[in-house]
N, C-alpha and C positions, 0 to 999 in steps of 0.2 A: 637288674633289680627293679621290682616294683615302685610305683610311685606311690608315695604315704601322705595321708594326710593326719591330722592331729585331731583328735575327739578328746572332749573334757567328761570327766565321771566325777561324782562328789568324793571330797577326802576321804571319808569313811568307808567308802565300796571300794575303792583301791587299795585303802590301807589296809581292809579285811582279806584282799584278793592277796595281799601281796605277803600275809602271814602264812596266807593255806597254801603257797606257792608250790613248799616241797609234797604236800598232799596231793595236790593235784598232777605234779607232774611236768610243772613248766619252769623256765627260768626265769622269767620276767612279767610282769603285768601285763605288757603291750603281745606277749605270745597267747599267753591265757587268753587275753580280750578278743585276740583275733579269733583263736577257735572258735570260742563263743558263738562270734556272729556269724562266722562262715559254717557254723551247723543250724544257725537260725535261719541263712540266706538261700543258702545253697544245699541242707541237706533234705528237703524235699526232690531237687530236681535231681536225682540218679542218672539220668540219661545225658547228662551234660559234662560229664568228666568226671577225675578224679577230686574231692571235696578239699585233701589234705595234702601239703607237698609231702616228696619224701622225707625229709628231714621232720613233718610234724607226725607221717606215721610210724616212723620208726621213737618217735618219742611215748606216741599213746601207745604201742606195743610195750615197750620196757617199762611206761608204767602198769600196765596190765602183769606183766612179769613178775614185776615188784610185787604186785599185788596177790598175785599166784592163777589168775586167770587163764594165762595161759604159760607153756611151755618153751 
């Protein structure tokens, strides 16, 4: 397991984050947040691996599913 460290957001962006949870597709804040930044960080650089572990692409797939995007 990776090592974590703690970032602080204001109440209100967490609290908004953590309504739109089942919208977006995630189970927790701390999952949402990480996508977030690791498409900020890392989704320029293509050539450096895969952006998302398994378990987060098979997340964004079912919600795509959910969504009807794909099959």
């Amino acid at each position: 397991m990776e090592e974590k460290r703690i970032v602080r957001i204001p109440a209100d962006i967490y609290e908004e984050i953590e309504k739109r949870l089942p919208e977006y597709g995630f189970d927790t804040v701390d999952e949402y947040v990480t996508f977030v930044l690791q498409e900020l960080v890392y989704g320029e650089k293509e050539d450096e691996g895969p952006v998302f572990s398994e378990e987060e692409e098979e997340k964004i797939k079912k919600r795509l599913r959910d969504l009807g995007y794909i099959e």
